[in-house]
C-alpha positions in Angstrom: 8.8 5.9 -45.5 6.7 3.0 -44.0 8.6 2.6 -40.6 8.2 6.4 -40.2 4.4 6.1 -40.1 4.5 3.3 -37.9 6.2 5.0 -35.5 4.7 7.7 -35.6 2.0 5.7 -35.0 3.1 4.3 -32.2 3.9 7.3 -30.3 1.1 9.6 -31.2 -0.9 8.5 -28.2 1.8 9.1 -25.7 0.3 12.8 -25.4 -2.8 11.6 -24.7 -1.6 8.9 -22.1 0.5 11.7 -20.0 -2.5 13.6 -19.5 -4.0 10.9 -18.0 -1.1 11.1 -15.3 -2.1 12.9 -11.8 0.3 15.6 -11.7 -0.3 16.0 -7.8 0.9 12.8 -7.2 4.9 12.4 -7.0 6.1 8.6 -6.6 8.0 7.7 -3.7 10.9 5.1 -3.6 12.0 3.5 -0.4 14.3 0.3 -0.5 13.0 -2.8 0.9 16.1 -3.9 2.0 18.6 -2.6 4.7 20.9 0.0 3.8 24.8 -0.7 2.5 25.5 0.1 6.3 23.0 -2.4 7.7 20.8 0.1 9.6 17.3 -0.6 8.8 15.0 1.9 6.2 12.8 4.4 7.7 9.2 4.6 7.3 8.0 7.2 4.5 5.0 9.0 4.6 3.4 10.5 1.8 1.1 13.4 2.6 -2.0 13.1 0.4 -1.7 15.6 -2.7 -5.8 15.8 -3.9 -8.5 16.3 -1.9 -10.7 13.4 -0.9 -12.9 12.5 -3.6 -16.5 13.6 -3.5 -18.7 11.0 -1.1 -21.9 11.1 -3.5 -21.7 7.0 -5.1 -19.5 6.3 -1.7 -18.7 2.1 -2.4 -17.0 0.9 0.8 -14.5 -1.5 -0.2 -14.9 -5.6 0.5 -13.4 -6.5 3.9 -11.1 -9.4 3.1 -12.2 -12.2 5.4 -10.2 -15.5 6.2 -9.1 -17.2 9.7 -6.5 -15.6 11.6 -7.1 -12.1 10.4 -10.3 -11.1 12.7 -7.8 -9.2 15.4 -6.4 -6.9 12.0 -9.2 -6.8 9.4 -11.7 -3.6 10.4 -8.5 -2.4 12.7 -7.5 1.5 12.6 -3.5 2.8 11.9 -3.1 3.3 15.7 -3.7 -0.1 17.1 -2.1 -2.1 13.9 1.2 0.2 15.5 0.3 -0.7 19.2 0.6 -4.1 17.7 3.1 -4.3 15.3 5.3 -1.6 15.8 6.8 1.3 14.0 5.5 0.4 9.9 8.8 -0.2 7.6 6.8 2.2 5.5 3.1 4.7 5.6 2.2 5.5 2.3 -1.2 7.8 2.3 -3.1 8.6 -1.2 -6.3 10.5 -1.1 -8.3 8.3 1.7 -6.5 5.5 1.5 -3.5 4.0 3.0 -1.1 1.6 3.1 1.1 0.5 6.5 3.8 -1.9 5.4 5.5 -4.3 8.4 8.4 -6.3 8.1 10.8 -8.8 9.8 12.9 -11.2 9.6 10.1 -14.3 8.4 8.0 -12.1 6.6 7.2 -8.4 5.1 3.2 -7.1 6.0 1.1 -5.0 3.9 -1.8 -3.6 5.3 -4.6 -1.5 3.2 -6.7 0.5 4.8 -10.2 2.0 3.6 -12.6 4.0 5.1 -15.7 2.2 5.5 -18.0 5.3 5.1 -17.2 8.7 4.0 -15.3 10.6 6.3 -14.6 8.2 8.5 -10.9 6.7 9.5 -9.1 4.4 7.4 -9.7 0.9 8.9 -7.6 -2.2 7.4 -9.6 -4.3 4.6 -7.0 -6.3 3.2 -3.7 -8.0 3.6 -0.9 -9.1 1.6 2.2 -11.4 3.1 5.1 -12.4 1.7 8.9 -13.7 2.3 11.2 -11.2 2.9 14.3 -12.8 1.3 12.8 -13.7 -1.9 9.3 -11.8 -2.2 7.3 -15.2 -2.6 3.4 -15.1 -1.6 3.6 -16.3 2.5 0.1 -17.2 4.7 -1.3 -14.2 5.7 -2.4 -14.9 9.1 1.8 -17.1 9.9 2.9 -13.5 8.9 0.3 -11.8 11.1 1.2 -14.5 13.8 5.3 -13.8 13.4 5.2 -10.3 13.1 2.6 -9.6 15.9 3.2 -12.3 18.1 -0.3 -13.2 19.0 
C-alpha cells in the first residue's frame, strides 16, 4: 500500500502544474540542421497568440553590452535582415522576438525587446555558437562571419 501513496503523491501536482501551461501558446519545432535532401530549413514564424501584456510596471530589459556588438545591440528586425540575410528561423511571443542566423562557422541568435512600451522590438542580447557541435562561440567572430563587417 505504501508505493501507492507515494505515487499518488507524486503525481497529484501534475493538475496543478498543467494549469500553469499557456494554452495559447503551441510549440514550434524546426530542425537545425539541413534536410535528408540537403536543402536548407525555412525560417518559421510564430504569430503571437496573447495580447501584449499590460505596460503599467513596464521594465525594459538590460542591453547586453561587449566589443563588437555596438552595430547589432539596440538594432530593429529590418536592418539585422539588411545585414544578415533571410533568419534560419523568426520566432515572435507576445513582444518579444527571437531572429536566429546561421552559416557554415557559426549559428546567431538574436533577442529582441522593446525598449519602451509599444515601441519596436530592438535586439538586446546575443547568443553564438558552432554549428556542428552547438559549443558556446565569441559572439562578435560569429557577428563578424556571418555579417561580414
Amino acid at each position: 500500500m505504501r508505493p501507492f501513496r507515494q505515487i499518488l503523491a507524486a503525481i497529484a501536482p501534475l493538475p496543478l502544474l498543467a494549469a500553469c501551461v499557456s494554452a495559447g501558446s503551441a510549440p514550434v519545432l524546426v530542425p537545425d540542421r539541413p534536410s535528408s535532401s540537403g536543402a536548407p530549413t525555412q525560417a518559421v514564424r510564430v504569430p503571437p497568440s496573447d495580447p501584449a501584456p499590460p505596460t503599467s510596471g513596464f521594465i525594459p530589459p538590460p542591453l547586453m553590452r561587449a566589443p563588437g556588438l555596438e552595430n547589432v545591440i539596440g538594432v530593429g528586425a529590418a536592418q539585422l535582415e539588411r545585414r544578415f540575410g533571410k533568419p534560419r528561423l523568426d520566432v515572435i511571443e507576445g513582444d518579444a522576438r527571437k531572429l536566429q542566423f546561421a552559416g557554415e562557422p557559426c549559428v546567431l541568435d538574436i533577442f529582441l525587446y522593446p525598449l519602451r512600451p509599444g515601441a519596436d522590438p530592438v535586439a538586446t542580447h546575443i547568443e553564438a555558437r558552432r554549428a556542428s557541435d552547438g559549443l558556446d562561440v565569441d559572439r562578435a567572430a560569429c557577428v563578424k562571419a556571418l555579417g561580414g563587417r
